[in-house]
Every structure is written in structure tokens, then in C-alpha cells.
C-alpha positions as CSV (number, residue, x, y, z in Angstrom):
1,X,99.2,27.7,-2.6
2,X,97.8,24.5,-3.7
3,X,95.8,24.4,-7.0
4,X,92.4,21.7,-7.0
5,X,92.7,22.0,-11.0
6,X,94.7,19.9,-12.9
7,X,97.5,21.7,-15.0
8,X,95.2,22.0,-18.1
9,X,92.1,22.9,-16.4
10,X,94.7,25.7,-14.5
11,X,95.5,27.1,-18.2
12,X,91.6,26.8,-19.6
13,X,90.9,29.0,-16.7
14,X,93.7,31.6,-17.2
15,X,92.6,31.8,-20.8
16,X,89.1,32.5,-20.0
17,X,89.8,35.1,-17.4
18,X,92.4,36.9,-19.8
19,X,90.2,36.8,-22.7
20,X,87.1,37.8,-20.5
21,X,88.4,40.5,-17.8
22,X,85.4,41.2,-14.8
23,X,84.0,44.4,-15.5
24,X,80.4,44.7,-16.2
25,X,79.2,41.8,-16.2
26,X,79.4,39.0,-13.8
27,X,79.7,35.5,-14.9
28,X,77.8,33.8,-12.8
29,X,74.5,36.0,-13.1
30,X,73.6,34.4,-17.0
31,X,74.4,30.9,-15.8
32,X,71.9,28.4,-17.0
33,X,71.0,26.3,-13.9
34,X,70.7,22.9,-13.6
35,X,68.2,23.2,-10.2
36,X,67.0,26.4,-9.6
37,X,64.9,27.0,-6.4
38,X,63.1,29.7,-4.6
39,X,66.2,32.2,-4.0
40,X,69.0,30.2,-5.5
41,X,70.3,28.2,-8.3
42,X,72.2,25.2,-8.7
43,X,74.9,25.4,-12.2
44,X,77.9,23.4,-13.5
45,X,81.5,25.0,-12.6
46,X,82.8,25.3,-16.1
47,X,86.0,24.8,-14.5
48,X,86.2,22.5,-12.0
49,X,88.4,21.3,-9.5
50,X,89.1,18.2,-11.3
51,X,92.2,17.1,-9.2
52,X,89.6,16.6,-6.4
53,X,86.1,16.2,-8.1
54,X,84.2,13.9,-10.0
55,X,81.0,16.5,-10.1
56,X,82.2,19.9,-9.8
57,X,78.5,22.3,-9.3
58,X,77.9,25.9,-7.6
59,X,75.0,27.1,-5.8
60,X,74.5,31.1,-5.8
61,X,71.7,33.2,-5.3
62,X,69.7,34.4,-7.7
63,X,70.0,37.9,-6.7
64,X,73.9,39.3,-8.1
65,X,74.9,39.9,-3.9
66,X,77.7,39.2,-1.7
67,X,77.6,36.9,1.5
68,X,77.0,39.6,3.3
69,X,73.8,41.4,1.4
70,X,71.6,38.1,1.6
71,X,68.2,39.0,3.2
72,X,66.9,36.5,6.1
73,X,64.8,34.9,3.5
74,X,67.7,33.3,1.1
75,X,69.7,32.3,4.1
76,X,66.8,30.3,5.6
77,X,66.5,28.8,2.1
78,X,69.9,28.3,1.7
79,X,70.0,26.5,5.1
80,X,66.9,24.2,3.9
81,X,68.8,23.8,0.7
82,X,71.5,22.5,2.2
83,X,69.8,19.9,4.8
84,X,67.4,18.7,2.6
85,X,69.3,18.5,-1.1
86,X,73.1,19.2,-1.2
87,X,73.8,17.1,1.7
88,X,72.2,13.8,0.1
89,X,73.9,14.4,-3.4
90,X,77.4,15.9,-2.4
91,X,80.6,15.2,-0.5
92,X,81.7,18.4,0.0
93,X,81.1,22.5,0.3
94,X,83.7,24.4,-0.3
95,X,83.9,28.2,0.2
96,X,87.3,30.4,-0.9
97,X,88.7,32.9,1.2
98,X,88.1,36.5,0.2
99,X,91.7,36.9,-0.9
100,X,91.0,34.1,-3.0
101,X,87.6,34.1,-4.7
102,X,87.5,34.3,-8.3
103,X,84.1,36.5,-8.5
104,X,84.1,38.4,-4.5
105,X,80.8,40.1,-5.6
106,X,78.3,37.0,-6.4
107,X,78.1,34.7,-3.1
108,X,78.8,31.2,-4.1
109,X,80.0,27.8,-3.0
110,X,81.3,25.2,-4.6
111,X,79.4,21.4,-4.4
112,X,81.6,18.8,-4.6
113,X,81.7,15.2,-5.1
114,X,85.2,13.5,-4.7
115,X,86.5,11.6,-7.5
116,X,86.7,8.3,-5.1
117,X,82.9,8.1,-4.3
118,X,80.0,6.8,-6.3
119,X,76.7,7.8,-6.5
């Protein structure tokens, strides 16, 4: 599989997960937000996809649920969110596939803007 880090960002990463194994705790619950709205929150990915990314952000609910356990009311925000904030400021949103997400049990995407645009 291709990586979206960089070699270093790769090994920062493995470091972090080794020295803070998922157990009970999530790590994306205490994350200081940088927008916050109604139902969800905007925060900085500590470790980006810097091969691909100039701005590396999440968006998550507040709530500590999977895609599947959002209520009507955070997807019709997250659907507002999308149309009337992320689309203006980012490139790109990128979701993992379940074999491949780093925390399964708190819904997030990634926000993206590619290291070849300027905003």
C-alpha cells in the first residue's frame, strides 16, 4: 500500500502508536478544536499526510461514535458543514477504508489541502 506520509512522518506515527496503544481512551475525543460547531469539530492531524498536504485537518463528531451511530441530526449538519465551510477552504476529503482506519470507533475524515494549491 501506498503511504501519504513522508518516511519521518511514517516513523513519528509508529512511535506514537507504540508508545500510546488504543485502549481506553480514544485520541481524538480530547482534541482541542480549531472550529467547533453544533455536532462536530474541526482539529489539526498531528500527523499528516505531508507527502500530499499542505493543511492536513480532521472533522469528527463530538459525540465518541462510528459512521454508523450518527443520529439524523449530525449528518444533516455534517452535510451543511460540508457545502457551506469545508468545500470553500479545502481540496480534498478523504475517508480510510475500515481495514485501514487508524481509530474505527470515532467517525472522522480527513480535510485536505494539496501541497500545490494556495489559499
Amino acid at each position: 500500500m501506498i503511504s501519504l506520509r513522508t518516511e519521518e512522518m511514517r516513523a513519528a506515527y509508529k512511535k506514537y502508536v507504540t508508545d500510546n496503544p488504543q485502549g481506553t481512551t480514544c485520541p481524538l475525543c480530547d482534541k482541542k478544536p480549531l472550529r467547533i460547531f453544533t455536532h462536530w469539530k474541526i482539529t489539526v492531524n498531528d500527523f499528516p499526510y505531508d507527502t500530499i498536504a499542505s493543511t492536513h485537518h480532521m472533522i469528527m463528531p463530538l459525540r465518541h461514535v462510528t459512521e454508523g451511530e450518527l443520529n439524523e441530526e449530525e449528518r444533516a449538519e455534517m452535510i451543511d458543514i460540508k457545502n457551506q465551510f469545508i468545500n470553500p477552504h479545502y481540496d480534498n476529503i478523504i475517508e480510510s477504508t475500515p481495514q485501514n482506519k487508524s481509530v474505527p470507533a470515532h467517525f472522522h475524515l480527513h480535510l485536505i489541502v494539496g501541497k500545490t494549491k494556495s489559499r
